[in-house]
C-alpha positions as CSV (number, residue, x, y, z in Angstrom):
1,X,-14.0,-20.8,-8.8
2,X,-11.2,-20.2,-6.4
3,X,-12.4,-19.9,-2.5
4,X,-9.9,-19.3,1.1
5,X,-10.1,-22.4,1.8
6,X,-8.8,-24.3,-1.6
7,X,-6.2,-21.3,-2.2
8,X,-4.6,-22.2,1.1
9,X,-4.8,-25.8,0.8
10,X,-2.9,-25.3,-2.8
11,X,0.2,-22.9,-1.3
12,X,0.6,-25.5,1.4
13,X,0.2,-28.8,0.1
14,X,0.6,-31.0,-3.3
15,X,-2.4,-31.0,-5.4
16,X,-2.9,-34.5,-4.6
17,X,-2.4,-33.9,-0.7
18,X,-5.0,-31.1,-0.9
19,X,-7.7,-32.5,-2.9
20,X,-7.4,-35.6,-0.4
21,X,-8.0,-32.9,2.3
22,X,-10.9,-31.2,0.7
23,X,-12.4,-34.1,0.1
24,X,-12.5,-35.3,3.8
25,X,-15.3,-34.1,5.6
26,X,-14.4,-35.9,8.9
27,X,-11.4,-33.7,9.5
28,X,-10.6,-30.9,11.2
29,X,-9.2,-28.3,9.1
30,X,-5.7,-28.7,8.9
31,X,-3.4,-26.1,10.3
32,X,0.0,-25.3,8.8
33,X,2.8,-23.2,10.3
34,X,3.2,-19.8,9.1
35,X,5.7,-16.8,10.0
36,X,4.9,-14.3,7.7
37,X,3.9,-10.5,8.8
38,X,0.1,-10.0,9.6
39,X,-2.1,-6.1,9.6
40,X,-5.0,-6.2,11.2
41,X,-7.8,-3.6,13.0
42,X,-11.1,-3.7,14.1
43,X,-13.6,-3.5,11.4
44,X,-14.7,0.6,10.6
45,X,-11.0,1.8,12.4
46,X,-8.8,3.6,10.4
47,X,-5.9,2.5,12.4
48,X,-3.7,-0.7,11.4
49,X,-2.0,-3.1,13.5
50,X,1.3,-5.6,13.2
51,X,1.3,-9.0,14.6
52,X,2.5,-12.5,13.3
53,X,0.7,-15.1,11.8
54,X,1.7,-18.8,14.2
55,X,-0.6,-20.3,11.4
56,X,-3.6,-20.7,8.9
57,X,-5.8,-23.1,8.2
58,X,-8.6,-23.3,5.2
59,X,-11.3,-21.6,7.8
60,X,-8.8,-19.4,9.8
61,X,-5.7,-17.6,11.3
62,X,-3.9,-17.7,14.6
63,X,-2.0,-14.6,14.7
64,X,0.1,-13.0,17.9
65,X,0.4,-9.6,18.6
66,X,1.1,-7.2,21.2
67,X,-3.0,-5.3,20.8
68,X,-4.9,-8.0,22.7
69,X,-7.7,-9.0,20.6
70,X,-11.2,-9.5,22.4
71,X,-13.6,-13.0,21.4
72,X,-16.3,-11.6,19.3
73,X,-14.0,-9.1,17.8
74,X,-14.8,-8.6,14.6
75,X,-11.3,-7.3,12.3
76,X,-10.1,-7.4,8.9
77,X,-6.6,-8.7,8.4
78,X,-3.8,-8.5,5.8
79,X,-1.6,-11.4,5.1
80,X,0.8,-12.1,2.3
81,X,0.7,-15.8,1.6
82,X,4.5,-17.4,0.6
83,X,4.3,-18.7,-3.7
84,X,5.1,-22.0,-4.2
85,X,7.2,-20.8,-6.9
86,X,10.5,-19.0,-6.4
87,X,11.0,-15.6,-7.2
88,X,7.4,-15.4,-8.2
89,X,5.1,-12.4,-6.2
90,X,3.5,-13.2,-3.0
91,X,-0.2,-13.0,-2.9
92,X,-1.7,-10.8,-0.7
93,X,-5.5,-11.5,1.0
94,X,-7.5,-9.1,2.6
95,X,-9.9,-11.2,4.9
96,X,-12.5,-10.3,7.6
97,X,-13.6,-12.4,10.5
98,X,-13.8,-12.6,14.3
99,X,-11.9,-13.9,17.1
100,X,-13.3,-17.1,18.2
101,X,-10.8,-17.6,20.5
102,X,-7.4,-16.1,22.5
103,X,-4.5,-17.7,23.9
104,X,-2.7,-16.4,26.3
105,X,1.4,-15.3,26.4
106,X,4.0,-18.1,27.3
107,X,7.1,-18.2,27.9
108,X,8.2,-19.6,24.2
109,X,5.4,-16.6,23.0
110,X,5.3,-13.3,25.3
111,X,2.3,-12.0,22.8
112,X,-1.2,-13.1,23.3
113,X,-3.1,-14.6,20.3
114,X,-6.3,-14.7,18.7
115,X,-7.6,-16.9,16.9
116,X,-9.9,-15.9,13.9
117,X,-12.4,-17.5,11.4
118,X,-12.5,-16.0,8.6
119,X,-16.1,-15.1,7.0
120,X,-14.7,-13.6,3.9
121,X,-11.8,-12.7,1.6
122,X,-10.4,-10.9,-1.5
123,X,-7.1,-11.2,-3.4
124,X,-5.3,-8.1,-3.6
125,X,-3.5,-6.7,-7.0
126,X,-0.1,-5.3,-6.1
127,X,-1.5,-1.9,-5.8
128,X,-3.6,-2.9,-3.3
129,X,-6.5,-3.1,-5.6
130,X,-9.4,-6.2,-5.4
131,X,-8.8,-9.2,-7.5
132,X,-12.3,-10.4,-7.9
133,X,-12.5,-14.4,-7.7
């Protein structure tokens, strides 16, 4: 059965790599740099936002935007995840969560981020149907 946390371990890493990281329970979940577009909103609003995702992790995203994002927030995001393979389709994931943390704006990064563990997830089809897992 496929879960967040094995499906991002498996885009990032070898399969040797990740089943080494799965397997440790002394870690903290390892975060690897992404730049890919991000849509989020507050869970029950119709309206979307655009941010960034800085990274992702097996139990969360750091994303940047310009709409501050409060702790406690809960949203759903949209993220499509880069495919190991070239020229192949790039996975999209729906995921809900809340922000567990915020960082502020610097001056390498003039949006402020949130940090956000994700509770839950779904694969999308490419007409933005569920994939169930």
């Amino acid at each position: 059965m496929c879960n967040f946390r094995t499906a991002v371990m498996f885009r990032f890493c070898t399969p040797n790599r990740a089943h080494a990281l799965l397997s440790s329970r002394t870690m903290r979940a390892v975060r690897f740099p992404l730049q890919v577009p991000v849509h989020f909103r507050h869970v029950g609003e119709p309206v979307w936002h655009q941010g960034t995702v800085e990274n992702i992790s097996c139990s969360g995203v750091l994303l940047r935007a310009e709409d501050f994002l409060q702790i406690q927030n809960k949203v759903e995001l949209r993220v499509s995840l880069p495919n190991r393979a070239t020229g192949a389709e790039r996975p999209e994931v729906a995921c809900y969560g809340r922000v567990v943390r915020t960082v502020s704006p610097s001056a390498q990064q003039p949006c402020p981020g949130a940090a956000v563990s994700i509770e839950g997830y779904n694969f999308l089809s490419g007409d933005g149907g569920e994939i169930t897992s």
